[in-house]
N, C-alpha and C positions, 0 to 999 in steps of 0.2 A: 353545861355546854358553853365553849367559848363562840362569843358573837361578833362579830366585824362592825366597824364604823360606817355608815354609807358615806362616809366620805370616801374609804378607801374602792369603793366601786367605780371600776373600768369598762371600757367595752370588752366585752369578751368574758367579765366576770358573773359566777354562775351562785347564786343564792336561792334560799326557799321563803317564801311568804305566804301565810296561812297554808301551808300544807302543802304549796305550790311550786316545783323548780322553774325558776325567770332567768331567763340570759338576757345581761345587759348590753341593749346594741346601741345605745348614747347616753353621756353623763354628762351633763350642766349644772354647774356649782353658782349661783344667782344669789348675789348682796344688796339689800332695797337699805339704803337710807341706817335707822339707828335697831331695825329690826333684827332677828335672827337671820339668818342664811338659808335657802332652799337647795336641796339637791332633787333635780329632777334627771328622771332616767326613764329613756324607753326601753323596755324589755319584751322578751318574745318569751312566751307561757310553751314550756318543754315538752307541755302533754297533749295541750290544744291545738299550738301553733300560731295563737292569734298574739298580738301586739299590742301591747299598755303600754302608757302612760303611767309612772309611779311620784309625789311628791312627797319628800321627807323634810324633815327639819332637822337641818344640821346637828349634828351629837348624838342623833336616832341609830340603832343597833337593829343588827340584824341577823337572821342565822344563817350561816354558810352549809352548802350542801354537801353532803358525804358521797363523792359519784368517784367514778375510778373510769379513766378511758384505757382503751383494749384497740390495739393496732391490728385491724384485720382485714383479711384480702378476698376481694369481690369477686364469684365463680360464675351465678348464673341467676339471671331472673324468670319467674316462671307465673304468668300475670299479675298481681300485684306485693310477691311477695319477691324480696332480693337474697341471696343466699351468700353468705360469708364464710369464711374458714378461719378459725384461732390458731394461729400458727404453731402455738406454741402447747397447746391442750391438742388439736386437730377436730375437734368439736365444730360442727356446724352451726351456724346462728341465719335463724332467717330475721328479715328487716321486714318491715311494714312499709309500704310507700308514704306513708304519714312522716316517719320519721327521718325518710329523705328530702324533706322540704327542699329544692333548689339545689341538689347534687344529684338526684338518679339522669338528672341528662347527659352527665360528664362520665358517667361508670361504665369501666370495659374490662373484660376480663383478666383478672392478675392485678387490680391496681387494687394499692393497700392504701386503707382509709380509717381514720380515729373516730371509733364512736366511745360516746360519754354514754354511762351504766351509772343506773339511780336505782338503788331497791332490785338489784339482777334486772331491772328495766331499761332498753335501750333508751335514748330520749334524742339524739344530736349524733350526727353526722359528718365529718369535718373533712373537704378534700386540702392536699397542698395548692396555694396560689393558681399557680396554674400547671398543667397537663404539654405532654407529646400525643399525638394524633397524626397518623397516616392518612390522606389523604386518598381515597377511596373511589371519587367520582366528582369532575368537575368541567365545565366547559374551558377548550380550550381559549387563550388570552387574543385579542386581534392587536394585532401589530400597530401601533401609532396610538394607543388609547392609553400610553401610558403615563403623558404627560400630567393629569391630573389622578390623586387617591381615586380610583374605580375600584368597586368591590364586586366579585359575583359571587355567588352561593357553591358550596363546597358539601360534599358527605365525606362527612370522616369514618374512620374503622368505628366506629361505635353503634354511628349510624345517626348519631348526632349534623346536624345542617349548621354551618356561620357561612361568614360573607369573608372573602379573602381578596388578597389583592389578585391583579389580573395574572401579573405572572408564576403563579404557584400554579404546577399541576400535578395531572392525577397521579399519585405514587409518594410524592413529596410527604415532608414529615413538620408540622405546624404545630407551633405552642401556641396553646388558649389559655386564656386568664377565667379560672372556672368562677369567679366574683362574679364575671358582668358577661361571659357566655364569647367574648369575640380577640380574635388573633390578637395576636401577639407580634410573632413576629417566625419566619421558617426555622426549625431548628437543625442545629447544628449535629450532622452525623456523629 
């Protein structure tokens, strides 16, 4: 089996250690004096969800994971399980709420999303940047508050809740940056 350098590890980049797929969400390459080099990475454990800490010494190998992502498009959730469709098989795949860590709040019907497959195993979830969201229900703006950033709370089609500025209302059509959950900016028809 061909094995990777951990030097070549990125955020985003997806490896097995002891039996285990870790996605790498920070890489730090650290030089002390006349010593070896450390690469430290935190990773997020694929199976569990939890977040490590990894340190390696430079020129250390590692094995790369065998996963394959499959583009498929989100129908309906029905208490903890989410239900997808393979566009291209027409086979349905249900999700586990485990393995939406930090996207089931952003999911609405028709939108297509990359999950990563390990062993026919889903593991990872991946929305684009950010989403369009209709704008659903929201109080109207008072005239003259607009002089400084004021946010009030919005329900979008999803059924999802952010803070928007004053003057979007209900009907309106709002990009969210699915990262960090909050507008964007009104989108464009």
């Amino acid at each position: 089996m061909v094995m990777i350098s951990v030097t070549d590890l990125r955020a985003g980049t997806v490896f097995q250690l002891d039996g285990r797929p870790l996605l790498v969400l920070e890489y730090k390459h650290t030089k002390m004096g006349r010593g070896t080099a450390n690469i430290k990475v935190k990773v997020r454990d694929l199976e569990s969800g939890s977040v490590l800490e990894k340190t390696f010494i430079s020129g250390a190998k590692i094995e790369p994971i065998d996963s394959q992502i499959k583009e498929l498009q989100y129908l309906y959730r029905q208490e903890d399980e989410f239900f997808f469709l393979d566009p291209i098989t027409f086979d349905q795949v249900s999700l586990e709420k485990d393995v939406l860590m930090g996207v089931k709040d952003f999911l609405k019907e028709g939108l297509k999303v990359k999950v990563m497959f390990w062993h026919e195993k889903p593991l990872s979830v991946e929305l684009a940047n950010s989403l369009t969201y209709e704008v659903k229900e929201t109080d109207p703006g008072v005239k003259g508050n607009s002089a400084t950033n004021v946010f009030k709370p919005a329900v979008l089609d999803n059924g999802l809740t952010v803070k928007v500025p004053l003057f979007i209302k209900t009907g309106e059509k709002v990009r969210i940056d699915t990262r960090t959950g909050e507008y964007i900016e009104r989108a464009k028809s």
